[in-house]
C-alpha positions as CSV (number, residue, x, y, z in Angstrom):
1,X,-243.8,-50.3,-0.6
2,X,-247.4,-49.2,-1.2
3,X,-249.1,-48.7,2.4
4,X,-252.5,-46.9,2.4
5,X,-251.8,-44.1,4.7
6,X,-255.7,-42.8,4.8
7,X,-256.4,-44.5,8.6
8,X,-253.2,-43.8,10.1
9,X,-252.9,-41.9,13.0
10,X,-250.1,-39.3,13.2
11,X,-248.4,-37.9,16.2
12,X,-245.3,-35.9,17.3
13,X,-242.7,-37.0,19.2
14,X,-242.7,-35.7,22.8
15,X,-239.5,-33.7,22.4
16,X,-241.1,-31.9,19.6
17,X,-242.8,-29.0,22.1
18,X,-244.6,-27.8,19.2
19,X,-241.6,-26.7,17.3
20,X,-242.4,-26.0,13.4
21,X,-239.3,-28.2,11.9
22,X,-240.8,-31.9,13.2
23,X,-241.5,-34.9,12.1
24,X,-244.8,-37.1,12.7
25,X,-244.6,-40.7,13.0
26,X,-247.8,-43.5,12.7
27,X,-247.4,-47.3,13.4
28,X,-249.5,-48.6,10.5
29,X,-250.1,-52.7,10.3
30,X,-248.0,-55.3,10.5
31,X,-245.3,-53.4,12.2
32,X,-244.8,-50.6,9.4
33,X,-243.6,-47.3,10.6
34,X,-244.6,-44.4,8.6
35,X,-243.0,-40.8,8.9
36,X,-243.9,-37.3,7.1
37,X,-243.3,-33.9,7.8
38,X,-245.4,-32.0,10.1
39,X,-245.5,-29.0,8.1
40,X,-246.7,-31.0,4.8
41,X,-249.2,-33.9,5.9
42,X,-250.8,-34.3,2.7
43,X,-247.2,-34.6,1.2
44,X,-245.4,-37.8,1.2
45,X,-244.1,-40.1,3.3
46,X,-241.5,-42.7,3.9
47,X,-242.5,-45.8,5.3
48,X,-240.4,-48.3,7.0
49,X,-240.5,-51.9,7.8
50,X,-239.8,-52.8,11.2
51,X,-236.9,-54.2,10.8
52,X,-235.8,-50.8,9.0
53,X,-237.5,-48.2,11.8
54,X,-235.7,-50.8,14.7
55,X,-232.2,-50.7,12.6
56,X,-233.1,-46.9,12.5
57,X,-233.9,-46.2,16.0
58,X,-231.0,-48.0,17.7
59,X,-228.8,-46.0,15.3
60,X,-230.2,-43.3,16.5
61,X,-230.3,-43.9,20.5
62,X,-226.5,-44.8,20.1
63,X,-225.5,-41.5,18.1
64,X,-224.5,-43.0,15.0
65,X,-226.9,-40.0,13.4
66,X,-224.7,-37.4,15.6
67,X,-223.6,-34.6,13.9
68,X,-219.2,-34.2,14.3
C-alpha cells in the first residue's frame, strides 16, 4: 500500500513514558493506521488497514502477542 506519510501526525502511546525502545502510531485517512519507530522517523513504516490494526489490537488486548 502506498500512503503519503508527509501530513501525518505521530504520537506515542501513553505507556511509553518517554522510554527510547517505542513505537509511534498516526491514524492517516480512511481508517489507515501507520506505525514507525520512534528512534528512526524518517525511516519506514508499516501501514495497516483497519481491518488489519483492529485484528491487531484485539490480539493484542487478549494476549495472543504474550510472550510464554
Amino acid at each position: 500500500m502506498n500512503v503519503d506519510l508527509t501530513r501525518a501526525r505521530w504520537f506515542k502511546a501513553s505507556y511509553s513514558q518517554g522510554g527510547e525502545t517505542c513505537v509511534e502510531i498516526a491514524h492517516l485517512d480512511g481508517g489507515v493506521v501507520g506505525v514507525r519507530d520512534s528512534k528512526d522517523p524518517t525511516g519506514p513504516a508499516l501501514v495497516f488497514t483497519p481491518g488489519e490494526w483492529d485484528a491487531f489490537v484485539s490480539g493484542a488486548k487478549d494476549g495472543e502477542f504474550d510472550r510464554p
